[in-house]
C-alpha positions as CSV (number, residue, x, y, z in Angstrom):
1,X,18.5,4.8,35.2
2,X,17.4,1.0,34.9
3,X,19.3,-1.8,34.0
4,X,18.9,-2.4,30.4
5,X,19.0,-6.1,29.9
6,X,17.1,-8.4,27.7
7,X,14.2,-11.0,29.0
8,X,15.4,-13.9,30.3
9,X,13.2,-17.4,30.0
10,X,11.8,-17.4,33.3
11,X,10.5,-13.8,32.9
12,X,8.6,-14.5,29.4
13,X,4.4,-14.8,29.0
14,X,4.2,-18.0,28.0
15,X,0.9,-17.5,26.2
16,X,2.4,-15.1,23.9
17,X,5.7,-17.6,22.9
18,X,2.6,-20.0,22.3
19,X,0.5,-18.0,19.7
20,X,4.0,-16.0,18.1
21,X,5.1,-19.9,17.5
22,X,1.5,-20.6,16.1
23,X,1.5,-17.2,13.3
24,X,5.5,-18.3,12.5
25,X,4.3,-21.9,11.4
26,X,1.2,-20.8,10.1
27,X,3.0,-17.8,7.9
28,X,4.8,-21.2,6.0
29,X,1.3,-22.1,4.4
30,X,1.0,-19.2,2.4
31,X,5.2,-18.2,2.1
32,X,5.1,-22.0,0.4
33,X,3.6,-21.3,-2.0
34,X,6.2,-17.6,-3.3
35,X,8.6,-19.6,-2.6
36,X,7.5,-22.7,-5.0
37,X,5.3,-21.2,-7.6
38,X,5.7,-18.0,-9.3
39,X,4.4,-15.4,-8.0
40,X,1.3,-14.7,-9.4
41,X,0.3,-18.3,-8.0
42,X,-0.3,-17.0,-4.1
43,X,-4.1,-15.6,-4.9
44,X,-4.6,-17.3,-7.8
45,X,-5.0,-20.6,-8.3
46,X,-5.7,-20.4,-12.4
47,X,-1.7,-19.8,-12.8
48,X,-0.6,-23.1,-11.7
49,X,-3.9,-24.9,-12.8
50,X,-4.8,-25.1,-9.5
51,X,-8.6,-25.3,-10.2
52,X,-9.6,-29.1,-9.2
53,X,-8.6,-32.0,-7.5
54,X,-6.7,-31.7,-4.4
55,X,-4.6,-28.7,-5.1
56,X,-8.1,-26.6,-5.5
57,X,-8.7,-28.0,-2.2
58,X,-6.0,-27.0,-0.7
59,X,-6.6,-23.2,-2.4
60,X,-9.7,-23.1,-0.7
61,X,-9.0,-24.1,2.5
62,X,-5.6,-21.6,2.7
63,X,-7.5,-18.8,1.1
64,X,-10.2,-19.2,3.7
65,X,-8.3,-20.0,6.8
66,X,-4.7,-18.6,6.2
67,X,-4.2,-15.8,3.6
68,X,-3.2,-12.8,5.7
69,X,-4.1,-13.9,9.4
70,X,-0.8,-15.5,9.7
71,X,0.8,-12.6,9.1
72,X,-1.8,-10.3,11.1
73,X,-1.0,-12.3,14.4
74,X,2.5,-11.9,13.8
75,X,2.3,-8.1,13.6
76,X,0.4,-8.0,16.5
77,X,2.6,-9.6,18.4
78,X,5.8,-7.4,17.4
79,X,3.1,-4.2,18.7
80,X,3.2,-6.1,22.0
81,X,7.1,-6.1,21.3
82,X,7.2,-1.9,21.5
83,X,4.3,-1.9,24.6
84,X,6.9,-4.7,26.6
85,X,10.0,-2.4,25.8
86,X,8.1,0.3,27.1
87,X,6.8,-1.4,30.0
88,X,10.6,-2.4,31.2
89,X,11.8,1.2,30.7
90,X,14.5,0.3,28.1
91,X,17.1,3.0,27.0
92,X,15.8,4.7,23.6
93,X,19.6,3.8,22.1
94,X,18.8,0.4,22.5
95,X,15.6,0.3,21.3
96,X,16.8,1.9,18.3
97,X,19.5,-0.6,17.8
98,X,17.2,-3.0,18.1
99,X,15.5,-1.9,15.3
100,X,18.5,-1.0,13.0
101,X,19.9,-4.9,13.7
102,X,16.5,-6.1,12.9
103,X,16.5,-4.2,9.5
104,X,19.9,-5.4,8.8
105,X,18.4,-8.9,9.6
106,X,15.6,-8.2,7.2
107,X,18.1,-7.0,4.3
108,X,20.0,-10.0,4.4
109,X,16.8,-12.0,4.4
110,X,16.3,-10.1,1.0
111,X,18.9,-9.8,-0.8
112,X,21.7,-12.2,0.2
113,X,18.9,-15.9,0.7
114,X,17.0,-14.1,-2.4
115,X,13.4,-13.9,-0.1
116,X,11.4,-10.5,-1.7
117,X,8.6,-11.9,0.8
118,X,10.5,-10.6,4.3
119,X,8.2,-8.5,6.9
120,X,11.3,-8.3,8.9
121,X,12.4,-4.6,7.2
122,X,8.5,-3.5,7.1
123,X,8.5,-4.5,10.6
124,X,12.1,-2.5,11.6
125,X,10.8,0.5,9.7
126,X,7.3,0.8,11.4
127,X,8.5,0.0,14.4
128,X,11.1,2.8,14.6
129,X,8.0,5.1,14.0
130,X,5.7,3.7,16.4
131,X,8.0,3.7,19.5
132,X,6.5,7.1,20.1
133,X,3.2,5.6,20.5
134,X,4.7,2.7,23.0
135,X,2.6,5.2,25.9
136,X,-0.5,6.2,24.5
137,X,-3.9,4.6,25.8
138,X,-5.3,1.7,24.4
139,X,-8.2,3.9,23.2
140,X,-6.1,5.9,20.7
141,X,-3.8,3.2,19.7
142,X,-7.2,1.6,18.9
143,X,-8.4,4.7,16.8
144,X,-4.9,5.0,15.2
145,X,-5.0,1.5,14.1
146,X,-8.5,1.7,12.7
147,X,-7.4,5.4,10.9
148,X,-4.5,3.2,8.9
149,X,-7.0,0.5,8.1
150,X,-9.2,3.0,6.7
151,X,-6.8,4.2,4.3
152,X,-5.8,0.8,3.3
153,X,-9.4,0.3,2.7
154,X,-9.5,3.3,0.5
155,X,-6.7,2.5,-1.2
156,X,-7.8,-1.0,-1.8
157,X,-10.5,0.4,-3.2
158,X,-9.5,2.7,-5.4
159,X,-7.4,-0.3,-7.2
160,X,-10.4,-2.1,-7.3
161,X,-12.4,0.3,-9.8
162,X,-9.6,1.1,-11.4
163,X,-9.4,-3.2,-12.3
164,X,-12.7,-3.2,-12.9
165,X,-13.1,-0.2,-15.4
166,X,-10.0,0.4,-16.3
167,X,-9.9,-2.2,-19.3
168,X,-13.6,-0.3,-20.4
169,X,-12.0,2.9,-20.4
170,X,-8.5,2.1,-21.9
171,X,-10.5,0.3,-24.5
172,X,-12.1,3.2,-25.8
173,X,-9.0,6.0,-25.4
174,X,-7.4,3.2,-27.5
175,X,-9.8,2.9,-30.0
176,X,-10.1,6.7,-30.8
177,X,-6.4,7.1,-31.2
178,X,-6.0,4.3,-33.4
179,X,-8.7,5.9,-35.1
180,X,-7.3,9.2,-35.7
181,X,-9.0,11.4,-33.0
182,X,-7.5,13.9,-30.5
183,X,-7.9,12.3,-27.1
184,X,-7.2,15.2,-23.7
185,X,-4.3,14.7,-21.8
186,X,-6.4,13.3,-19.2
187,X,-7.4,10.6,-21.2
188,X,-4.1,9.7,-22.6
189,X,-3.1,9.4,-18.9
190,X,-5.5,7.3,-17.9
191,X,-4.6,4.6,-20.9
192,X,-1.1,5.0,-19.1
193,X,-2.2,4.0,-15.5
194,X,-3.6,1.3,-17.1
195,X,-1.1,0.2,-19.0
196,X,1.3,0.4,-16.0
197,X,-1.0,-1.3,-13.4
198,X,-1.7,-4.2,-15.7
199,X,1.7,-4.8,-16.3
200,X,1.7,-5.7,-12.9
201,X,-1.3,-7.6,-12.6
202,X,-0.4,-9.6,-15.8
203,X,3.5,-9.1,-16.1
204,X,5.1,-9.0,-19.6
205,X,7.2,-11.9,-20.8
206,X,10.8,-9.7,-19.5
207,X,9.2,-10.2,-15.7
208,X,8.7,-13.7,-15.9
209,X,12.2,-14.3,-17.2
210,X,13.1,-12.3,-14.7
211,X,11.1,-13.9,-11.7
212,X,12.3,-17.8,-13.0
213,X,15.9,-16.0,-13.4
214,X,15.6,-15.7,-9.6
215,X,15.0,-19.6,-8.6
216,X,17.1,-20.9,-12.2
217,X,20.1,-19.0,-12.2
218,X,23.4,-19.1,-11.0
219,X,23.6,-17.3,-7.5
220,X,24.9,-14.6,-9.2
221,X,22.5,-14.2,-11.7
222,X,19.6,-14.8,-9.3
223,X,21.2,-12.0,-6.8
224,X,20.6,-9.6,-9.4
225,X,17.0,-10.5,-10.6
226,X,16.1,-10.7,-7.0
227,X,17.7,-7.4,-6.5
228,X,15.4,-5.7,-9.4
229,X,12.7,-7.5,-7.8
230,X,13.2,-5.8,-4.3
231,X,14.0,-2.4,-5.5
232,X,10.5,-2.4,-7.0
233,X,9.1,-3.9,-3.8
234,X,11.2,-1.4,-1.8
235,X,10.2,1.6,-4.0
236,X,6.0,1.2,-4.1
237,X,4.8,-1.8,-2.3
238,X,6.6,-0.9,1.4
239,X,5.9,2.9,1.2
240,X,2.3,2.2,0.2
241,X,1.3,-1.0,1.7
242,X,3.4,-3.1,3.9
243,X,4.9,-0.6,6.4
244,X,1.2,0.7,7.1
245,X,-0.1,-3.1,6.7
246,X,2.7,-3.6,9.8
247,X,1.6,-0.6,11.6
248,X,-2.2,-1.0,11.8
249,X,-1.7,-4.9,13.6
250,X,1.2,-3.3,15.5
251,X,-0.8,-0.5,16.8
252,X,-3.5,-3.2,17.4
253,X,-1.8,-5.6,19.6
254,X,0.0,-2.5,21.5
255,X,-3.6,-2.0,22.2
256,X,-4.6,-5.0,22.7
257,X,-1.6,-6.1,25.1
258,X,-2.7,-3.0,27.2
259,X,-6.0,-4.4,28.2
260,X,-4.8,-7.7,29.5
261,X,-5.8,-9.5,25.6
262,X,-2.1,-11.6,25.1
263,X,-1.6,-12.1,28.7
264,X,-4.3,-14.2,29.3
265,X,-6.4,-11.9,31.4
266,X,-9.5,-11.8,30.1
267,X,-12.6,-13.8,31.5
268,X,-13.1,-17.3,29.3
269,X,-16.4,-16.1,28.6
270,X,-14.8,-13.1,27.0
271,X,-12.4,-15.0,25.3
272,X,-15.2,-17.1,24.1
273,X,-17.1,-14.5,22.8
274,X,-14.7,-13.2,21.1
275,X,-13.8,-16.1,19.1
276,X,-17.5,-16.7,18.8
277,X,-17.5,-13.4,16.3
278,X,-13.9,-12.9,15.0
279,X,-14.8,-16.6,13.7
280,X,-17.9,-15.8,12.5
281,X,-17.0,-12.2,10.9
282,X,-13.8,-13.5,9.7
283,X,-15.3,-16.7,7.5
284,X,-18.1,-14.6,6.8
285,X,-16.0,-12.2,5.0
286,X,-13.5,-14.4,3.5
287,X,-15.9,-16.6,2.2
288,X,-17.5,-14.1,0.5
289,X,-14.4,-12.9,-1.3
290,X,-13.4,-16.4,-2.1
291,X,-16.9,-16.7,-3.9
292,X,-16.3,-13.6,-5.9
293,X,-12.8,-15.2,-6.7
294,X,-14.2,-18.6,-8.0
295,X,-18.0,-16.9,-9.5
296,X,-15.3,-14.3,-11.5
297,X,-13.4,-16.7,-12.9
298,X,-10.4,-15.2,-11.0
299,X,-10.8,-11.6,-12.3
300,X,-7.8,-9.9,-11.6
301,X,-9.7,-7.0,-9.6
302,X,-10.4,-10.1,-6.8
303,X,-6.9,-11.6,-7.5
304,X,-4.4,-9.1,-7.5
305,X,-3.5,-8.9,-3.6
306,X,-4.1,-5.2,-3.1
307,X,-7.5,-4.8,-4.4
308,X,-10.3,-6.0,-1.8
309,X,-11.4,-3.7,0.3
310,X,-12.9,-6.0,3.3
311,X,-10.0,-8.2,2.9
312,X,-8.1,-7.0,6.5
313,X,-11.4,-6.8,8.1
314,X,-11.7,-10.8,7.3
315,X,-8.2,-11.6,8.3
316,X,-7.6,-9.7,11.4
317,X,-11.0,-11.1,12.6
318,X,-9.7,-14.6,11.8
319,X,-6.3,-13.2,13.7
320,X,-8.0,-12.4,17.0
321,X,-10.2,-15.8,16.9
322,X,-6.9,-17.8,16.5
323,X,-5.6,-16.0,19.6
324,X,-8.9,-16.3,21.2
325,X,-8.2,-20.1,21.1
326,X,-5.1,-20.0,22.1
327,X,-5.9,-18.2,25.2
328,X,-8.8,-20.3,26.0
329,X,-6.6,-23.8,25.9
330,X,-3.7,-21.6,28.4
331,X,-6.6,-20.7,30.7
332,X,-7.9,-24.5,30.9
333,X,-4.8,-25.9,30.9
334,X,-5.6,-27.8,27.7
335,X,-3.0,-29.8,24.6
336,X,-0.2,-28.9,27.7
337,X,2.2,-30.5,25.1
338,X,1.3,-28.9,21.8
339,X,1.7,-25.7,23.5
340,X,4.7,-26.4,24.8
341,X,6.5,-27.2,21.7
342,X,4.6,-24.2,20.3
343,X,6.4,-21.7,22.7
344,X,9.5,-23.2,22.3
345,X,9.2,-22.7,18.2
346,X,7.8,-19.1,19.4
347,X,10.9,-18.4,21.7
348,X,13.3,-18.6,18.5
349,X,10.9,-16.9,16.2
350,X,13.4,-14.9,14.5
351,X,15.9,-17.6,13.9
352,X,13.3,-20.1,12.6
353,X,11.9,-17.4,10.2
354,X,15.2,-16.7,8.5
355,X,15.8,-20.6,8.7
356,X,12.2,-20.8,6.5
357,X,13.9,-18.4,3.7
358,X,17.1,-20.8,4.1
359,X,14.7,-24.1,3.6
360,X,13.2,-22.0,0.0
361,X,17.0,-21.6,-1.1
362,X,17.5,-25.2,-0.2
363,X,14.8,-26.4,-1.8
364,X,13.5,-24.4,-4.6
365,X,16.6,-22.7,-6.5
366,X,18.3,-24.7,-8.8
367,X,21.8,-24.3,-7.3
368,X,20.0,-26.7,-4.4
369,X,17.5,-28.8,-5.2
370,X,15.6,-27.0,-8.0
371,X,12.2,-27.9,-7.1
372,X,10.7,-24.0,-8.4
373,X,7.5,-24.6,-10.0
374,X,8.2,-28.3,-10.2
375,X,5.9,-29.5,-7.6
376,X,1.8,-29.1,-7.7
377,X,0.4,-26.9,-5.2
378,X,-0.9,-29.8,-2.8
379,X,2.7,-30.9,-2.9
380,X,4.0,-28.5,-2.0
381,X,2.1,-29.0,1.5
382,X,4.4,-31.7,2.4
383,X,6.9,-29.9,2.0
384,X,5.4,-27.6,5.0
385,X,5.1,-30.4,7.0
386,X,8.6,-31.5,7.1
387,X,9.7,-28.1,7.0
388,X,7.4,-28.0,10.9
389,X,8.9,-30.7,12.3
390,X,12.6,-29.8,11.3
391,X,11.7,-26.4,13.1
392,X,9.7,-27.9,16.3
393,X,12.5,-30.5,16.8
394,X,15.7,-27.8,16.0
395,X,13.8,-25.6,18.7
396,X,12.6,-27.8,21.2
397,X,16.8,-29.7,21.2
398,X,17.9,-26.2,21.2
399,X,16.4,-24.3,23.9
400,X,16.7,-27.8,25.7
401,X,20.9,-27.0,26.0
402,X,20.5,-22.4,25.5
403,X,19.0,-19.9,27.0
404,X,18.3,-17.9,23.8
405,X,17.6,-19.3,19.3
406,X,20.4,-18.5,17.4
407,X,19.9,-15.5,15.9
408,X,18.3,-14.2,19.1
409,X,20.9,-14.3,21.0
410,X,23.6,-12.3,18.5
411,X,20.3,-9.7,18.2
412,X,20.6,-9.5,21.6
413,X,24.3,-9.3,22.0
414,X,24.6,-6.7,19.3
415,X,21.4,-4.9,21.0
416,X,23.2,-4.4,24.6
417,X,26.5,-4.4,23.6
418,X,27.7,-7.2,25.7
419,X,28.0,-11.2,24.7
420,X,24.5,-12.4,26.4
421,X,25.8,-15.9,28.2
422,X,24.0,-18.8,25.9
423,X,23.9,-21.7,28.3
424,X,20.7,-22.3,30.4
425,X,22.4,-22.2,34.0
426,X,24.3,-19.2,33.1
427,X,23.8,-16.4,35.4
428,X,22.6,-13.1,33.6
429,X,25.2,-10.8,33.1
């Protein structure tokens, strides 16, 4: 039986520290703005008046560039996690340790710094499922991630209509019963879907107290709005959405990391071409949903988050563009610097997201600074840009004196069972 023992620096794709330290900056564009604005703020911009000036600049570029892809690269990269575990013939046990200490991670991330935002628990979960795919081809991860992306689609879909003739149809049930005629049952549930879904797409006074409770409370009192908050999260957005949002990128970069893609293997003309169309699909399709946004007036059917169809189509292409890019400037040797300082933020990835959910307690609850729908949106942008170089400097004077971030290194010490040594010319144990 091998040796189970966790990557040591030297052994690490540099390429891949690069981009994951690229998606964990890039996620702080759009996690900004949940952790500053309510909620309903992140896709659209009519909530916090957001529709001129500089902060509708800012809108348009994020929406364009950002929404989603951040977040799709990330998720890639965890696939590639499971295909690397599988490639060094780790134990099962510790892969499922791994997992259960990364969903403890992701609890805390939730419910003790108050962050309903965390993909850590979505990714635990999928990825304790998808370890039986870690050595299937790259054909059929491919078909399995298109399969989930074709239900999200559906799914998507469905909400869609439902936004768009839902209000039609409720209209008139409610019209006959308020007139005195017998409406079918089917009818009668149909005004209650509606009722229900636009309670969430335009949430009742008692969920805005309860989402400024979170940020304007005592700890105490923000604990348990928070808590509310994730059990709904918990109860229909991760069984419907995020764990098989996670497990379509997941699925993709396993695939992807089989064919050479994150390592750098691919031809530069490949690469190229590649970013040449994810580029072009990817701004193709997100411009055309940010029209429909803007031309709409910010219907909710275009602003609700789970309602556009094309929408992962447009951001994964964005995704593999991104990474395109990034392989390209490793291949010609190009920004040497840049990249190197984006590794080293990559190489603590875990430790410099939950530091992100510790900067939003910091900064936006009132038992810190109290800064929660305080700031304009383009304001909040500077924010994000101290926020980087807090996390490029912390990670770059870190890994300068340890081998492993943080947090990484208790993951790993709880993951094999042994204290992992922390200084850089420590032998491996």
């Amino acid at each position: 039986m091998p040796h189970s023992a966790p990557t040591i620096p030297s052994d690490r794709i540099q390429a891949l520290d690069t981009v994951r330290g690229f998606a964990l900056l890039g996620i702080l564009l759009m996690n900004i703005l949940a952790f500053g604005l309510p909620s309903r703020a992140y896709f659209d911009p009519s909530v916090d008046g957001a529709l001129s000036g500089a902060d509708f600049g800012v809108f348009f570029v994020v929406d364009l560039l950002v929404e989603g892809v951040m977040r799709a690269v990330f998720s890639m990269l965890f696939g590639v996690g499971i295909a690397l575990v599988a490639s060094r013939e780790t134990r099962v046990g510790i892969y499922y340790r791994r997992q259960c200490l990364l969903l403890g991670i992701g609890l805390v991330d939730t419910f003790v710094l108050l962050w309903t935002g965390d993909i850590l628990v979505s990714y635990a979960l999928a990825g304790m499922v998808l370890y039986v795919c870690r050595n299937w081809r790259p054909r059929n991860l491919g078909i399995a991630a298109g399969c989930i992306f074709a239900y999200l689609a559906i799914v998507y879909a469905t909400i869609f209509l439902v936004l768009s003739w839902g209000p039609v149809q409720a209209t008139a049930v409610q019209t006959r019963i308020e007139a005195g005629q017998a409406v079918s049952a089917e009818d009668r549930a149909r005004l209650d879907a509606w009722v229900e879904l636009q309670a969430a797409v335009h949430p009742p006074e008692s969920i805005r107290a309860r989402e400024a409770l979170k940020f304007e409370g005592s700890y105490r009192q923000s604990f348990v709005a928070n808590a509310e908050e994730a059990g709904e999260m918990y109860t229909l957005v991760l069984p419907v959405f995020a764990i098989w949002d996670a497990a379509a990128c997941m699925l993709l970069g396993m695939a992807l990391y089989k064919t050479g893609f994150f390592q750098g293997l691919y031809s530069l003309r490949r690469y190229t071409l590649v970013a040449i169309l994810g580029f072009a699909c990817g701004l193709t399709v997100n411009g055309f949903e940010l029209a429909m946004k803007i031309g709409s007036g910010y219907a909710p059917q275009w602003v609700s988050g789970a309602s556009v169809f094309t929408s992962d189509l447009g951001r994964v292409s964005m995704a593999l563009g991104f990474v395109c890019v990034a392989m390209i400037a490793w291949q010609c040797d190009w920004f040497a610097r840049p990249r190197r300082v984006l590794a080293a933020v990559g190489r603590m990835a875990l430790t410099n997201y939950i530091l992100q959910s510790v900067f939003g307690l910091v900064i936006f609850h009132d038992f810190g600074l109290g800064l929660w729908n305080e700031l304009a949106r383009h304001q909040l942008y500077y924010i994000v840009l101290a926020e980087w170089a807090v996390l490029i400097w912390f990670s770059s004077w870190w890994l300068g004196r340890y081998r492993f971030g943080p947090l990484e290194w208790l993951w790993r010490s709880l993951t094999y069972g042994r204290m992992m040594h922390r200084t850089r010319d420590s032998a491996q144990l």
